[in-house]
SEVEX-252761 format. One record per residue (C-alpha): residue number from 1; z negated, x, y. Coordinates in Angstrom, 1 decimal. Layout:
N
REC   i      w      u      v
REC NUM      Z      X      Y
...
***
This chain:
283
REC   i      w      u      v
REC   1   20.8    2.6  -21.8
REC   2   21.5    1.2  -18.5
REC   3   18.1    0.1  -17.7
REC   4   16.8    3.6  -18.0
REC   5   20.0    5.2  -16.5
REC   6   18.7    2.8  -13.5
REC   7   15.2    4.2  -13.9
REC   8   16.5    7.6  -13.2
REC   9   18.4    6.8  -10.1
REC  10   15.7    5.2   -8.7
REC  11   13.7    9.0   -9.3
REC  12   16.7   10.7   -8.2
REC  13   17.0    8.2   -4.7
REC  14   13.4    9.0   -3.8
REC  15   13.2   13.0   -4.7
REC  16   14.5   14.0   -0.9
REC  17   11.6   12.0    0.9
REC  18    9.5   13.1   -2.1
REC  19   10.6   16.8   -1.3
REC  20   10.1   15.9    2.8
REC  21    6.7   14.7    2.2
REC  22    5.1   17.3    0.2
REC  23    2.0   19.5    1.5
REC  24    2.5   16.4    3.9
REC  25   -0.9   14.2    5.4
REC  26    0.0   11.0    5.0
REC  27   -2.8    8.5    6.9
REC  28   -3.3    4.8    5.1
REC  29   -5.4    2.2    6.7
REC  30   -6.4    0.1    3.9
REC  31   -7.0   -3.6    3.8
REC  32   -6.2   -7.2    4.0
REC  33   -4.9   -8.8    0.7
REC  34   -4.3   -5.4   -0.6
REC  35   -8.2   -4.8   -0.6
REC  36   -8.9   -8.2   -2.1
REC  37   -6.1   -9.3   -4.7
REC  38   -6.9   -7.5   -8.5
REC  39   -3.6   -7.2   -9.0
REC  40   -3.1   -5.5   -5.8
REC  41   -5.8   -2.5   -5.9
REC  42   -4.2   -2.0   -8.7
REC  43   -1.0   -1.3   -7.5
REC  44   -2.6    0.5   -4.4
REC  45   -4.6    2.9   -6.7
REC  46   -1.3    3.9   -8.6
REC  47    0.7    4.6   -4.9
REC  48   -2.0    6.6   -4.1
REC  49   -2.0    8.9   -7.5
REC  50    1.6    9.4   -7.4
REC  51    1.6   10.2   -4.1
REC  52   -1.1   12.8   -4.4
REC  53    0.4   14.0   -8.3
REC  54    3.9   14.8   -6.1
REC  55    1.6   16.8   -3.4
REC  56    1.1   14.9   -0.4
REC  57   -2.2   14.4    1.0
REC  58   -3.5   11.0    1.0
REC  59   -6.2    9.8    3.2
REC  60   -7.7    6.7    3.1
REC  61   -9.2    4.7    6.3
REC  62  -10.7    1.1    4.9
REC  63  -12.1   -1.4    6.2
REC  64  -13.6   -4.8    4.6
REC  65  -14.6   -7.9    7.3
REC  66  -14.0  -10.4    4.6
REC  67  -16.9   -9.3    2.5
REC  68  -19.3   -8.5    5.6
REC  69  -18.7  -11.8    6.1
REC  70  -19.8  -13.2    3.0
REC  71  -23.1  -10.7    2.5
REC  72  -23.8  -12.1    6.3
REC  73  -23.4  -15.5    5.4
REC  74  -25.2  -15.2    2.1
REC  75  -28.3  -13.7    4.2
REC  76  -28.1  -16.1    6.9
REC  77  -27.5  -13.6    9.0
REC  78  -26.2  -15.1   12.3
REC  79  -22.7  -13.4   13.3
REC  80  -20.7  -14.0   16.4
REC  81  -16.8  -12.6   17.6
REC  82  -15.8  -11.4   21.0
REC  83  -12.6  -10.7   22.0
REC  84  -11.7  -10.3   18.2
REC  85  -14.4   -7.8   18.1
REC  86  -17.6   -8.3   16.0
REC  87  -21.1   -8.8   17.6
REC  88  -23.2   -5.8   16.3
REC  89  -26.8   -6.4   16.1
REC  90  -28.7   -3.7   14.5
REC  91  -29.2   -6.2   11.9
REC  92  -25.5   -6.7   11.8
REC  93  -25.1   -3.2   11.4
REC  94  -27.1   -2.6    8.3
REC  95  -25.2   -5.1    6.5
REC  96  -22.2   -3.4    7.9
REC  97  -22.9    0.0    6.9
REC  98  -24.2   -1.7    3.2
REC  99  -20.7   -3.2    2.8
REC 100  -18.5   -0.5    3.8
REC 101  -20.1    2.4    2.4
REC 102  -22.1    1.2   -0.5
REC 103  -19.7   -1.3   -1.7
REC 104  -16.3   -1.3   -0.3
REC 105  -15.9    2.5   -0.6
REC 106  -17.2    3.2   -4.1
REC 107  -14.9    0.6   -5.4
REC 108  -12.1    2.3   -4.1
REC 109  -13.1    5.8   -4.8
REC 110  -13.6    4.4   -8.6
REC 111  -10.5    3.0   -8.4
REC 112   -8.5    5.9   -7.6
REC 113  -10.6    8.2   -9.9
REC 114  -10.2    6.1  -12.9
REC 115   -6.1    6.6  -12.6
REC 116   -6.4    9.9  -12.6
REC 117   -6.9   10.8   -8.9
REC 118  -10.3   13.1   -7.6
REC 119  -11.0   10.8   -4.5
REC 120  -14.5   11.4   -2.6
REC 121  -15.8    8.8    0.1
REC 122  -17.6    9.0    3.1
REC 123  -18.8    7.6    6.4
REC 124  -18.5    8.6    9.5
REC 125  -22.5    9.7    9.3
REC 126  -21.6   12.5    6.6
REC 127  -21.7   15.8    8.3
REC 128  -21.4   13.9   11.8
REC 129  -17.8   14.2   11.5
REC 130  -17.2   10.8   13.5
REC 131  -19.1   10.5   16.9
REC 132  -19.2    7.3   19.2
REC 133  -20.3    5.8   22.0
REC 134  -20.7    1.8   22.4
REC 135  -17.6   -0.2   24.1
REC 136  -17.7   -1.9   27.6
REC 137  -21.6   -0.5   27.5
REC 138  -22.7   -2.0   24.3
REC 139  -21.3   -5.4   25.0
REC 140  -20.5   -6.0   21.6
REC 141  -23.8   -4.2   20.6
REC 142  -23.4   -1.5   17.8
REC 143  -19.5   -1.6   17.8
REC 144  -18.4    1.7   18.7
REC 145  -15.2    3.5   20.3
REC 146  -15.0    7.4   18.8
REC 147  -15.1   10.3   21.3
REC 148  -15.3   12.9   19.2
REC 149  -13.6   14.0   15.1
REC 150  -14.7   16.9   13.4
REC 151  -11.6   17.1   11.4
REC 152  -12.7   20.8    9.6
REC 153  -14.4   18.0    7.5
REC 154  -11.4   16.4    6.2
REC 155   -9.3   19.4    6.0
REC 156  -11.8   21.0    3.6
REC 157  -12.2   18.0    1.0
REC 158   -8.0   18.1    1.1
REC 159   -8.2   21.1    0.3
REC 160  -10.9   21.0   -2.6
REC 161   -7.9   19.0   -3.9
REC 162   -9.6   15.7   -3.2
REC 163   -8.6   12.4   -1.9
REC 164  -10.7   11.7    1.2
REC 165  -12.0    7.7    1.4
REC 166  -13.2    7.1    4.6
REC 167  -15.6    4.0    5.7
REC 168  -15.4    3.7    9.5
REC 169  -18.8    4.1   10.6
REC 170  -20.0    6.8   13.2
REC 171  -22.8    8.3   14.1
REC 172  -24.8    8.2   17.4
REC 173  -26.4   11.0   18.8
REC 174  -30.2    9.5   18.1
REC 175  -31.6   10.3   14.7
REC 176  -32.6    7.1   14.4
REC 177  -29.8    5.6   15.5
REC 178  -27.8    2.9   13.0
REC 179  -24.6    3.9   13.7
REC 180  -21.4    2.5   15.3
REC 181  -19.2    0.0   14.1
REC 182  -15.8    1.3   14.5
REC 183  -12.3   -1.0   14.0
REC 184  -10.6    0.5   10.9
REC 185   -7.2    0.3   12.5
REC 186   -8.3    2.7   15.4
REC 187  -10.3    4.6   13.2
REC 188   -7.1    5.3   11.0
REC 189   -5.0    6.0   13.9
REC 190   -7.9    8.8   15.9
REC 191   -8.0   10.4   12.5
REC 192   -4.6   10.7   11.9
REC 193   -4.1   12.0   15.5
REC 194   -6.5   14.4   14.7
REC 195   -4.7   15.4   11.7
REC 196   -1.6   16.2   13.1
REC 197   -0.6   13.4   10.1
REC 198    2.9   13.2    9.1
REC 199    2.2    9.6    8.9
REC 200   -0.1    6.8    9.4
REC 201    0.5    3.4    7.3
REC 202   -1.4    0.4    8.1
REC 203   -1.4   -2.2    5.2
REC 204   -1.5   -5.6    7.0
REC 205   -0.9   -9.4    5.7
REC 206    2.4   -9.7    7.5
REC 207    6.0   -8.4    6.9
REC 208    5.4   -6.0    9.8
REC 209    6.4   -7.0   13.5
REC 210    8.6   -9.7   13.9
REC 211   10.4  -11.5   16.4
REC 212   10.2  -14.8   18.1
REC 213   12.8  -16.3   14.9
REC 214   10.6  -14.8   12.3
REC 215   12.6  -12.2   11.7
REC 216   11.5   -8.4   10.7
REC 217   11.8   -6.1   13.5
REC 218   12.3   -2.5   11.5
REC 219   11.6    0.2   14.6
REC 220    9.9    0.0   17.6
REC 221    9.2    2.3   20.5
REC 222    6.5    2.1   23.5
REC 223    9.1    0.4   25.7
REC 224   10.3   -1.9   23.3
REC 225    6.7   -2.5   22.4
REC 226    5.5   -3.4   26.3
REC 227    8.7   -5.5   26.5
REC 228    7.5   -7.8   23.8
REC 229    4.0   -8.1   24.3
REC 230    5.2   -9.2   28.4
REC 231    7.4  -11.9   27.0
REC 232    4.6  -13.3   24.1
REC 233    6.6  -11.8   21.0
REC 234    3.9   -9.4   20.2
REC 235    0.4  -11.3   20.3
REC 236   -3.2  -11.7   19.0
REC 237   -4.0   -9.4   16.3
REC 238   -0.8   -8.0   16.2
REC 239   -1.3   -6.2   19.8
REC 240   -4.2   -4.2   18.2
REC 241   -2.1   -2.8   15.5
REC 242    1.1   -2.1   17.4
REC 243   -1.5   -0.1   20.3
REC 244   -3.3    1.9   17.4
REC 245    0.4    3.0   16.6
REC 246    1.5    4.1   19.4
REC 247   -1.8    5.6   19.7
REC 248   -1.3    7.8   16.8
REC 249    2.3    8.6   17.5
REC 250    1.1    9.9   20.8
REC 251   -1.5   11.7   19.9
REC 252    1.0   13.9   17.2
REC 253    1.1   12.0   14.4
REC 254    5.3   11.9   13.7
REC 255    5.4    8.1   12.9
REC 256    3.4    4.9   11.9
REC 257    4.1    1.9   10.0
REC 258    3.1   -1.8    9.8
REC 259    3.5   -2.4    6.1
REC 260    3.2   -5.8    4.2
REC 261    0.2   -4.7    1.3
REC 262    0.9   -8.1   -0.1
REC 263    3.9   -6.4   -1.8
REC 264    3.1   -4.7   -4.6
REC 265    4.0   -0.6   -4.4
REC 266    4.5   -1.5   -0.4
REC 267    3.4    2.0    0.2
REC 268    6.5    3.5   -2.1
REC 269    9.1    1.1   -0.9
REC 270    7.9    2.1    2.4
REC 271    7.9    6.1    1.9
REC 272   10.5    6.6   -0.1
REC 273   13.5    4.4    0.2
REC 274   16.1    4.7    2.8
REC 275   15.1    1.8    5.1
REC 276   11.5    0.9    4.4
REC 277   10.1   -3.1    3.9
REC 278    8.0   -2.7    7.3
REC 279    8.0   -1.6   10.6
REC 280    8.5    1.7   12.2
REC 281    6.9    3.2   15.6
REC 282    7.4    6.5   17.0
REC 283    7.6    8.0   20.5
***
């Protein structure tokens, strides 16, 4: 009797953030061990469900460089990093765009249907809803930076009570063209800026942002943020995360989080308990 008197405290604990967050957009970028671990999509799929089964309006931004980099490697097909950033050949680019949207993105729409969800996926081609141009001039060939959202896209799908499931790939402004490669993270952030999104998660293979001990740093602001990366604390592939944050918090998006997606349910822990397992940003 306990255990389930437990159970129901636990329900009871969460039902203000679940009440808070209803009718709510809530952004989550999607990868890491999260994306790879069984166990873990598993766990994912069911945040997700209950999430949208309370209300709340999931979207999902994924990305998947692990298995690009196998297909590559399994078709010899020659692949080079830049500043963290992938080299995008226009052969690159069609195992990209094979990966991400014909792979990656039906698995996780399967997923979430399968427990009960109606989630639909897309690229950034569909309906030209994500626009890009290349980076530094096309240094890093087909990887692109967006300049333009057609969020109407989105909005309607939410509102044909579906679960959007987004590949980040945009289109150019040539019919022939391949497409852009876009970084998930900022993908997930521009979206949820152009959302208005309550919140944007990013599911990472870390605890969140920690300090030079180790230790979990739970809230973070821009000044606290340019503080840390001057003095080292906040480096590598870290500073890409923290800056797609604060680019979503800036651009209206209330707050973002650096969640660990190794923990199972991260996203619930995260949402609705009283201090969270990551780490916040907001203005």
């Amino acid at each position: 009797m306990q255990e389930k008197i437990l159970q129901a405290k636990i329900l009871l604990d969460a039902l203000p953030y679940i009440k808070h967050f209803r009718k709510k957009t809530i952004v989550i970028k999607y990868g890491g061990a999260a994306q790879i671990n069984p166990e873990l999509k598993e766990k994912f799929a069911q945040d997700i469900i209950l999430l949208y089964l309370v209300g709340m309006k999931p979207v999902i931004v994924h990305g998947g460089g692990k298995k690009i980099n196998s297909l590559l490697d399994k078709l010899e097909v020659k692949s080079e990093f830049i500043d963290g950033l992938r080299v995008t050949s226009d052969e690159v680019m069609e195992v990209v765009e094979m990966v991400l949207s014909g792979s990656i993105n039906k698995e996780i729409t399967t997923l979430l249907n399968h427990h009960g969800g109606k989630a639909i996926g897309i690229t950034g081609k569909d309906a030209n809803f994500l626009r890009a141009k290349p980076v530094d001039g096309g240094k890093y060939g087909r990887v692109g930076k967006i300049t333009e959202i057609d969020k109407k896209v989105i909005i309607n799908i939410i509102k044909e009570g579906f679960i959007p499931v987004i590949a980040p790939i945009a289109a150019g402004d040539d019919i022939n063209h391949p497409g852009y490669n876009i970084n998930a993270d900022l993908a997930a952030s521009k979206i949820a800026a152009s959302l208005k999104a309550e919140k944007v998660v990013f599911l990472t293979d870390t605890r969140g942002v920690l300090d030079k001990e180790g230790n979990l740093i739970s809230k973070l602001d821009r000044k606290k943020i340019d503080t840390l990366k001057a003095d080292g604390t906040i480096s590598g592939g870290m500073i890409p995360k923290v800056d797609a944050c604060l680019e979503a918090v800036e651009g209206g998006v209330q707050r973002a989080h650096i969640v660990d997606g190794r923990i199972e349910h991260s996203i619930l822990l995260e949402l609705f308990t009283k201090d969270g397992i990551g780490t916040v940003i907001d203005k």
